[in-house]
KOLFI-249308 format. One record per residue (C-alpha): z, x, y. Coordinates in steps of 0.5 Angstrom, whole numbers, plus 2048, in hexadecimal, padded with zeros to 3 digits. Layout:
# residues N
ZXY;...
//
This chain:
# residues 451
87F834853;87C82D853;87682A84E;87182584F;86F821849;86881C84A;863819844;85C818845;857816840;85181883C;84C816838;846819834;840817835;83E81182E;84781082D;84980A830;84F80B831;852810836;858816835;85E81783A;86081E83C;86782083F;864825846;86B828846;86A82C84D;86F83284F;86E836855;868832857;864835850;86482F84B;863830844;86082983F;863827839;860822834;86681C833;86281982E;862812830;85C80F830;85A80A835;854804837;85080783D;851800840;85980183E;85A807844;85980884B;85B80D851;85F81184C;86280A849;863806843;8607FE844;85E7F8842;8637F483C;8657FB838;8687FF83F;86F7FE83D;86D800835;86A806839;86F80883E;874808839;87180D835;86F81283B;87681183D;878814836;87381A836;87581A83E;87C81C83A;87A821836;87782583A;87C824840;88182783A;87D82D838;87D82F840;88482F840;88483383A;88083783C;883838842;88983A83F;88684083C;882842843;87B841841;87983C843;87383A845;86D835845;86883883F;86E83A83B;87183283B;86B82F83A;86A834834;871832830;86F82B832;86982C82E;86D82F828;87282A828;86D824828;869828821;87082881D;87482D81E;87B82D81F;87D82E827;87F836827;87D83982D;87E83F82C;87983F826;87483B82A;87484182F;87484582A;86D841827;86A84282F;86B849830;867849829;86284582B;861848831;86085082E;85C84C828;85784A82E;857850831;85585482C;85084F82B;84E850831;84D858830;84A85882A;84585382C;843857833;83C858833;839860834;83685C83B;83D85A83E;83F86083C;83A86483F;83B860845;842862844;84186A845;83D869849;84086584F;84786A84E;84486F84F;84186C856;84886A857;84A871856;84687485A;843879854;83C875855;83887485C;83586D85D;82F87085B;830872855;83486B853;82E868854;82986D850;82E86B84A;82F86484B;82686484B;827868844;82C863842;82885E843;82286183F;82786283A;82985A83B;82185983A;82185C833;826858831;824852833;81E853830;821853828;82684D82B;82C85282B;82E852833;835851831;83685682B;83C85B82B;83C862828;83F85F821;83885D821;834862824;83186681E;82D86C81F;82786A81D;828865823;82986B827;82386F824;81E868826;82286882D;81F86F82F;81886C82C;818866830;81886A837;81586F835;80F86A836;81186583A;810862842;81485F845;81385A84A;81585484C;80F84F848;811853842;81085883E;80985C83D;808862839;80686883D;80186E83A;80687583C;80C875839;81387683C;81587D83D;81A87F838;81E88183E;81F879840;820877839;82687D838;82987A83E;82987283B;82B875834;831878837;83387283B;83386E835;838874832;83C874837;83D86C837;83E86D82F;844873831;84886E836;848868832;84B86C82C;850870831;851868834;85186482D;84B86082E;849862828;84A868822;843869820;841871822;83A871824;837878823;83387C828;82C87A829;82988182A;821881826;81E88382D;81A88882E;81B88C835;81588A838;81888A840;81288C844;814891849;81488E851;80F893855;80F89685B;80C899861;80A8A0862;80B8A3869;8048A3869;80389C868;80A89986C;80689D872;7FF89A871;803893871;806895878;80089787B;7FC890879;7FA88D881;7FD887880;7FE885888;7F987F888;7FD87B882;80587B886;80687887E;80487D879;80788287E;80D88087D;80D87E876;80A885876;81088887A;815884875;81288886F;81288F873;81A88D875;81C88C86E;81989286C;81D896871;82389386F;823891868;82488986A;822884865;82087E869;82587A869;82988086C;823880872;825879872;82C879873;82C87F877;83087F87E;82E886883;835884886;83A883880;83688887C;83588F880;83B894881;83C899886;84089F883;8448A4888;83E8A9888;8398A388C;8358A2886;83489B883;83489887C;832892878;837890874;836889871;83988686A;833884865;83187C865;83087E85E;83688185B;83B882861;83B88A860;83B88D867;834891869;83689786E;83189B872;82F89E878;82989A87D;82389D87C;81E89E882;81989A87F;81D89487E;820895885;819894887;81888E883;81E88A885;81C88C88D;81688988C;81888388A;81E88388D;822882886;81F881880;81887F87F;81687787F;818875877;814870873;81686E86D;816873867;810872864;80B87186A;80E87886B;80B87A864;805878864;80387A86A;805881869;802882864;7FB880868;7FD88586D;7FE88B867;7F788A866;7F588B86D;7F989186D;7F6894866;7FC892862;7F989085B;80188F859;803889857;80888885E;80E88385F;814884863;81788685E;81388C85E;81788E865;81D88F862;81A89485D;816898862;81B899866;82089C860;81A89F85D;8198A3864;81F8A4867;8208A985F;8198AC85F;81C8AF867;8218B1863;8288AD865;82D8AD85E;82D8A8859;8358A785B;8328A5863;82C8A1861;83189D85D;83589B863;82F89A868;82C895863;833892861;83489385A;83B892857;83A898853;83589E852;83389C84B;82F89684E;82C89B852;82A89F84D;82789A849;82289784D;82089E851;81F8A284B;8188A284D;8178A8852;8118A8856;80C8AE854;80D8B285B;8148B3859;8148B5852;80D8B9855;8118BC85A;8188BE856;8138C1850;80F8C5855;8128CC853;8118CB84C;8098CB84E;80B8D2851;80A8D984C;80F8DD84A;8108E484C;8128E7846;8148EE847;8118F4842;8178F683C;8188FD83B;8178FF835;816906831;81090482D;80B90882E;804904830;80090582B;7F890582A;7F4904825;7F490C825;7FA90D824;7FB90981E;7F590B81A;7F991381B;80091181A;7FC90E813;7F9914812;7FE917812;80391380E;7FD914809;7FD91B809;80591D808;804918802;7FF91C7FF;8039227FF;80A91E7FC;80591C7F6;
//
């Protein structure tokens, strides 16, 4: 095992003298160490002493040449040699301490955990955000979709506090107060990239729930991972104010499709676009991606299946191919022509309007009708879950618990039919005002005879 020793100089800006450091350089990774030895910037040149003190010098970089030469070979007894570790003994010799190897190893092991923990402890929330977040795009948990939508909320997060000159605060510092001014500020804020503007509706809870818990779930990772020891309690003062997507009924999908849209090939299609998602419980992303080739199965019956993973979970969507959206990809020989996401919003929203739809339309509306209409034809919680490509039935549960009136309508109808209550059977004889005034008389009469 060979080592290089060379000595360069440097000088500060304003000194008048310039110092030289030893570069100690092993398998091609060098490591500087300050000699001590001062030098006239004119007395050195191309790595060398001269002018009238170069053989004062050469003599004292020989010496310290020496020094670490002996380090090496100590070091190299020990088998742990290695650049950093013989500039760092060079260094603790050099302040005085006694040559002993193994208290100088000792002294860097600490050094370094001293630097790591440091390290932790100053970790801001941004990095450690940015941390979960690119793990879990790594490992596959997250879509690139969903990492680019957290890494917009850490950037707003990143707004907030550059606004209270706080970008690199860790969670030892972050009060719960901070956290209570951070919901406030984006629950007001706009941003973009001039700046950040106040907006006149505020964010729904449903956005800020999402933020809180991300801010939560950094404080949890950083406790597991020792970045910090501070327990930040749950953000929970919000009010369940979500609003409930809408949808279309058979009625109003009908009028939709029978809009005459054959002069305009561009509204036809985003048209036709909406209309497919509402047949197969696609998002648009899903349509985007959509390949007939790779995502349509024939089982052994000839019967053909769409069976394509999410784009935005990944959890597979399975479900027979519809006639209508057999119609559709015939017509334009696959999927619609596509544009981008928000042309398609709001240009269904102007078709709507022609269709008499007074609903406030986008495309996620599709993916809502189509769970809405295959329940209200009576298809099973458990199967529309898989069509839709839930993870679980609960989810399913959650965002269709609203049943559309014709079918509460329609299962409720025999309780709006009258009973047929049949006659009981009974001894009582069936008195009239007659009987009664005789039965009282007579009463009257054998009370009479008593007295």
């Amino acid at each position: 095992m060979k080592i290089g020793i060379s000595f360069k100089k440097k000088q500060n800006k304003g000194s008048q003298y310039a110092l030289i450091y030893a570069v100690i350089c092993m398998n091609g990774v060098p490591k500087e160490a300050n000699t001590g030895i001062k030098v006239h910037p004119n007395e050195w040149a191309d790595g060398k002493p001269i002018g009238l003190n170069e053989r004062f010098i050469n003599e004292k970089l020989q010496a310290e040449k020496l020094k670490i030469l002996e380090i090496f070979n100590d070091l190299l007894d020990k088998k742990q040699v290695n650049s950093e570790k013989i500039a760092f003994v060079y260094a603790e010799l050099r302040k005085g301490v006694s040559f002993d190897t193994e208290t100088a190893l000792d002294n860097l092991k600490n050094k370094k955990k001293k630097i790591e923990d440091t390290q932790k402890q100053e970790m801001s929330i941004i990095s450690i955000l940015n941390e979960i977040n690119q793990k879990k795009f790594k490992n596959k948990i997250i879509k690139a979709q969903n990492w680019e939508g957290n890494r917009c909320i850490i950037d707003k997060i990143r707004i907030f506090l550059q606004s209270k000159n706080l970008e690199n605060i860790g969670y030892n510092k972050f009060k719960y107060t901070l956290f209570e001014e951070l919901i406030d500020f984006l629950r007001f804020a706009k941003f973009s990239k001039a700046g950040i503007t106040k907006i006149h509706e505020p964010r729904s809870n449903a956005h800020l729930r999402r933020i809180a818990q991300m801010v939560k779930a950094g404080n949890e990772y950083a406790i597991k991972r020792g970045y910090t020891e501070t327990f930040l309690p749950q953000f929970d003062h919000f009010k369940d104010n979500a609003k409930e997507t809408p949808f279309l009924t058979h009625q109003e999908l009908y009028n939709l499709e029978k809009l005459d849209l054959s002069q305009d090939k561009y509204l036809d299609a985003i048209r036709d676009c909406f209309v497919f998602m509402a047949y197969t419980g696609f998002l648009f992303c899903d349509i985007k991606a959509f390949n007939p080739q790779k995502h349509l199965e024939t089982d052994k019956e000839g019967r053909i299946w769409l069976i394509k993973g999410r784009e935005k979970t990944g959890t597979k969507q399975m479900l027979p191919l519809l006639p209508k959206v057999q119609e559709i990809m015939d017509k334009w020989e696959g999927v619609p022509p596509l544009w981008s996401e928000p042309y398609h919003n709001e240009t269904i929203k102007v078709l709507a309007r022609q269709a008499g739809i007074k609903k406030h339309i986008t495309n996620r509306v599709a993916r809502k009708t189509a769970g809405m209409v295959w329940l209200n034809e009576g298809i099973s919680l458990e199967v529309v879950s898989k069509m839709l490509g839930h993870k679980n039935v609960r989810i399913t549960q959650k965002h269709y618990a609203q049943i559309q009136r014709e079918r509460m309508a329609k299962e409720t109808e025999h309780l709006m039919q009258p009973k047929h209550i049949p006659k009981e059977t009974s001894q009582v004889p069936n008195m009239t005002q007659g009987n009664i005034l005789e039965s009282i008389a007579e009463l009257v009469a054998q009370k009479l005879k008593i007295a």
